[in-house]
N, C-alpha and C positions, 0 to 999 in steps of 0.2 A: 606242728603236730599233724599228723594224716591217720587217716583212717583204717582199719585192716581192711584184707581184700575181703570181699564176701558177694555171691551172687547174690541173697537179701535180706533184710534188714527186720527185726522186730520191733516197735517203737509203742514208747506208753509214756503216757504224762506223768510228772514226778515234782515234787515239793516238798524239804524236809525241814523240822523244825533244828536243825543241827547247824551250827556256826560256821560249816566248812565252805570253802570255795575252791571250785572244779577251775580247768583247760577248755571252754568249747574244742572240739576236736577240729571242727568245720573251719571256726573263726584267729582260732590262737586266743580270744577276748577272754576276761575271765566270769565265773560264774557262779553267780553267787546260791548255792543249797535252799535256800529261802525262800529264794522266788521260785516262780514257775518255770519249769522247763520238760524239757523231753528226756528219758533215758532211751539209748536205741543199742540195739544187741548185735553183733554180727552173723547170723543164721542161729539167730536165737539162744544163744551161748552165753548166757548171763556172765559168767566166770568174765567174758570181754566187755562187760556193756560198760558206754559211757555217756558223759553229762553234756549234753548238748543245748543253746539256747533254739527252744522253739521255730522263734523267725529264723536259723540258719536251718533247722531240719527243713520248713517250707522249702526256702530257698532252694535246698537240695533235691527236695520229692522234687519241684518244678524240672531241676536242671538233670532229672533220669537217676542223681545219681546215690537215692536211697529207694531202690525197688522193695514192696514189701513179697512176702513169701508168696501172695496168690500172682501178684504179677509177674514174678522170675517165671512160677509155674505154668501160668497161661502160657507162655515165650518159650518154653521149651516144645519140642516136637513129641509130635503124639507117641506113645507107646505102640508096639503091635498088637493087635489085639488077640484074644487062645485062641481064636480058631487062625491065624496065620502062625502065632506058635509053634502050632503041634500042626500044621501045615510042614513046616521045616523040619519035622524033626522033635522039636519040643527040648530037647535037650541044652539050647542056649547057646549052639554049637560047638557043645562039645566031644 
């Protein structure tokens, strides 16, 4: 099982009293509803989230490859600011 693409990731702890047993997505292992784990979202898109055990989300944060939404965003390059804006133009270049 793999993951969708996503530049970053929403994550929240989750434990249900419900009988079911998830895919970790990370591990292939299974998992059981009951216990403790992570639900993580792909750009926040509940409609996609899945059940993941905890220790593989760690493992993941460690290995870069669940950035959360401030750290995609720090990473991207700064915006122009209005007064370089409307320096060019303003229009967006259009």
């Amino acid at each position: 099982m793999t993951l969708d693409q996503a530049c970053w990731w929403a994550m929240r702890a989750a434990q249900s009293l419900r009988p079911v047993t998830y895919s970790c997505p990370l591990c292939d292992a299974k998992l059981h509803a009951m216990s403790g784990h992570t639900l993580i979202a792909p750009e926040g898109d509940a409609s996609r989230r899945r059940h993941a055990h905890t220790e593989c989300v760690v493992e993941a944060r460690r290995a870069g490859r669940l950035p959360t939404y401030d750290e995609w965003r720090g990473a991207q390059p700064p915006r122009p600011g209005l007064l370089s804006r409307l320096r060019e133009g303003g229009d967006g270049g259009k």
